[in-house]
N, C-alpha and C positions, 0 to 999 in steps of 0.2 A: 263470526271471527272476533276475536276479541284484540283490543287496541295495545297496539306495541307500550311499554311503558320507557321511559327516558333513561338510561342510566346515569348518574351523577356519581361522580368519583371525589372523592371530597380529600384532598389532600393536608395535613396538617404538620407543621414544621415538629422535628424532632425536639425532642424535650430533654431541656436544659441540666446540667448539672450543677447545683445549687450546695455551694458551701455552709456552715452551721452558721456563720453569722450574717450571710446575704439571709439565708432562711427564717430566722429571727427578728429579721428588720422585717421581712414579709409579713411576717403571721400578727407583727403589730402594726402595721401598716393596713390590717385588715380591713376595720373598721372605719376606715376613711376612704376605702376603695368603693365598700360595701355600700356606704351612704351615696357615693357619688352614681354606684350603680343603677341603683333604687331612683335615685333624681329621675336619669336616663328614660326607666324604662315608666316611666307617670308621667312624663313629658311627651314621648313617643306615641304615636294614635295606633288602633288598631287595625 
């Protein structure tokens, strides 16, 4: 008999409606997100 497996439902919040100039600050704001990302995840243990 094989082992029931867990189901996980992963719920995620609907997605935003983003104006041309919110969107413009994002896409430059990239590279700062990006860097902090990167820190995150070399700091983070496996």
């Amino acid at each position: 008999m094989k082992p029931l497996k867990k189901m996980i439902k992963i719920e995620r919040p609907e997605r935003e409606k983003v104006d041309r100039k919110e969107a413009l600050k994002r896409v430059k704001a990239f590279s700062k997100r990006k860097e902090r990302l990167i820190a995150s995840i070399r700091e983070g243990t496996h």
